[in-house]
C-alpha positions as a Markdown table, in Angstrom:
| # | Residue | x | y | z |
|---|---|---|---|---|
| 1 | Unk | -33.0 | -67.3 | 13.9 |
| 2 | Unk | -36.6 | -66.4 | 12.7 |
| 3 | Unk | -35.7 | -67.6 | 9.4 |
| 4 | Unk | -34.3 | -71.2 | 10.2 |
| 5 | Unk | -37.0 | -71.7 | 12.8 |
| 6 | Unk | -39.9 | -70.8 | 10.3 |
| 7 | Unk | -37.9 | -72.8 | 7.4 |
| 8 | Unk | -37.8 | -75.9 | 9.8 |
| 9 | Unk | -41.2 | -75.1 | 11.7 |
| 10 | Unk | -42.5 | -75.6 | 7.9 |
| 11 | Unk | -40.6 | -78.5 | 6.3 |
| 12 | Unk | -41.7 | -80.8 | 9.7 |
| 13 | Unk | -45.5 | -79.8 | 9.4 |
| 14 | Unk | -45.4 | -80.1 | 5.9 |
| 15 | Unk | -46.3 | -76.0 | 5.4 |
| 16 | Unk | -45.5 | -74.8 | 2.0 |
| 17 | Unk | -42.6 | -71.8 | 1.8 |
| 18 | Unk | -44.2 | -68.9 | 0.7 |
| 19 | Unk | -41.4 | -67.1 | -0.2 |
| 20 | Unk | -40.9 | -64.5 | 2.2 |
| 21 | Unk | -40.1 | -64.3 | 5.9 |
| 22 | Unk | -43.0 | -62.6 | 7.0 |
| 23 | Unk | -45.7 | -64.9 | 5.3 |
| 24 | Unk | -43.9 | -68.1 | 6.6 |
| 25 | Unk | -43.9 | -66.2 | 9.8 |
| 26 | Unk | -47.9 | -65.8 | 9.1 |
| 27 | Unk | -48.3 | -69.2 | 8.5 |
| 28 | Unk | -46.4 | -70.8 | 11.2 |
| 29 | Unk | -48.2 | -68.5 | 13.4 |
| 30 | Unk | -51.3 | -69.9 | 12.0 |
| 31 | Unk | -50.4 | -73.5 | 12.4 |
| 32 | Unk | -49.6 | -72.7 | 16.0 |
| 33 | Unk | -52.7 | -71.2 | 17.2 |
| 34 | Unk | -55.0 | -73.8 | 14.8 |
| 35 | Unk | -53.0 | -76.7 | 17.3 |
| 36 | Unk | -53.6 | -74.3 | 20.7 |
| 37 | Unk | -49.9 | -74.4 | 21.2 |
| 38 | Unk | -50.2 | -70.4 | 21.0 |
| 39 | Unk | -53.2 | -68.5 | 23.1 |
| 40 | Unk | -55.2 | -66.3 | 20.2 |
| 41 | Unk | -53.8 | -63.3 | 22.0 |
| 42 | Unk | -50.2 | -64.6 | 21.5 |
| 43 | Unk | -51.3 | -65.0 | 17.7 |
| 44 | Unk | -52.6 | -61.7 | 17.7 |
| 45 | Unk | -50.0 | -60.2 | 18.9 |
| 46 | Unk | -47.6 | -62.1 | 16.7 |
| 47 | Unk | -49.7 | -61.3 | 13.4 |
| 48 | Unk | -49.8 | -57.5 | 14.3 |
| 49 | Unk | -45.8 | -57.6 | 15.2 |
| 50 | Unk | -45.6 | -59.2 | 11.8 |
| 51 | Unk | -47.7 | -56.9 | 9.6 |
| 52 | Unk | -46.6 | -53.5 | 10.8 |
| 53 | Unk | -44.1 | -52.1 | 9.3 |
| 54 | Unk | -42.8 | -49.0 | 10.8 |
| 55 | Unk | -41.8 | -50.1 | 14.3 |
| 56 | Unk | -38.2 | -50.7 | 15.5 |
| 57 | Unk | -39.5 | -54.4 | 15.6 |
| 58 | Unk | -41.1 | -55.0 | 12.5 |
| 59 | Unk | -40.0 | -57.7 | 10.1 |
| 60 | Unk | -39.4 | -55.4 | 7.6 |
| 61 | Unk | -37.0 | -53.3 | 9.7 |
| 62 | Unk | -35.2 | -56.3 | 11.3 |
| 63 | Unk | -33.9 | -57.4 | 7.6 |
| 64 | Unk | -33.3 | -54.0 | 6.7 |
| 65 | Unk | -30.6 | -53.6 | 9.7 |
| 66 | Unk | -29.0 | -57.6 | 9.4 |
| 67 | Unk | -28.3 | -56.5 | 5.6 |
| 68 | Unk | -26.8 | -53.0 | 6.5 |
| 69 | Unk | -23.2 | -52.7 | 7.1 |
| 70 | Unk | -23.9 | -48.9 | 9.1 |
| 71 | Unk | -27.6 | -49.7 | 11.4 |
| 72 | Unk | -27.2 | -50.9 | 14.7 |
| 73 | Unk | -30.0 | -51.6 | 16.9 |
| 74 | Unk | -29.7 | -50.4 | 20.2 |
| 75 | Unk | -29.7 | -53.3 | 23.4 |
| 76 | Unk | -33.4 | -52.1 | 24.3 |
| 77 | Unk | -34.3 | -52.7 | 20.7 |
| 78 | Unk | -32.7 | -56.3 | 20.7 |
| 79 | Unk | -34.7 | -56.9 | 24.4 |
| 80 | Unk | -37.5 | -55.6 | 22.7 |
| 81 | Unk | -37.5 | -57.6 | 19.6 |
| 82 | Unk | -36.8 | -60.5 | 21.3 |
| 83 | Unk | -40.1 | -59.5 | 23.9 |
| 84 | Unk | -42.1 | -59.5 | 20.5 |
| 85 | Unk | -40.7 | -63.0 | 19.2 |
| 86 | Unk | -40.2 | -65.3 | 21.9 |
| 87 | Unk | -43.3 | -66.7 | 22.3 |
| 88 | Unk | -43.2 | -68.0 | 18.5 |
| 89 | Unk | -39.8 | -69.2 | 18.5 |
| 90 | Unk | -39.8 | -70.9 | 21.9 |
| 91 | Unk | -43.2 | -72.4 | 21.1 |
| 92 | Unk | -42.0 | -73.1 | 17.4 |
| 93 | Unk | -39.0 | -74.8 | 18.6 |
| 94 | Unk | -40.9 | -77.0 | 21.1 |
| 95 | Unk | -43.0 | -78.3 | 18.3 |
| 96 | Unk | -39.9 | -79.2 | 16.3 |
| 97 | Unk | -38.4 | -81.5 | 19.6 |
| 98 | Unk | -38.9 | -85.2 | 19.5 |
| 99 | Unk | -41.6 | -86.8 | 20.5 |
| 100 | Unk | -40.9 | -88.5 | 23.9 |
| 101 | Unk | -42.4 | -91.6 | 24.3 |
């Protein structure tokens, strides 16, 4: 979900693909908070979720496990992950709704 929301996110606000998940991740971020549709704590938080790279939620980690036919994250990982990521995919989503008029 990550992926198709940040591959969407940047093809409507005309955001270059980087070529990885966690630096269109970055930039939708970015494009967020620069259009105060995410607080700059949200962002931070985000950005730090993002970079680190030896939690259970990291981005790193999260591909590791969908590509891996023996890891299983646990339900409190999942609940935790999706703690981490909500406010950039809800938000992200939002911004790719329709104008109503």
């Amino acid at each position: 979900m990550l992926e198709m929301v940040a591959k969407k996110y940047g093809e409507k606000n005309n955001l270059s693909d980087k070529g990885t998940l966690a630096k269109n991740l970055r930039l939708m971020a970015d494009d967020l908070k620069e259009k105060t549709i995410i607080d700059p704590k949200t962002h931070e938080d985000v950005m730090r979720l993002i970079s680190d790279t030896r939690s259970m939620v990291s981005i790193e980690n999260l591909q590791r496990i969908l590509h891996s036919t023996s890891q299983m994250p646990s339900e409190d990982d999942l609940i935790t992950m999706w703690d981490c990521f909500e406010p950039l995919i809800v938000n992200a989503l939002r911004n790719l709704q329709p104008s109503s008029k």
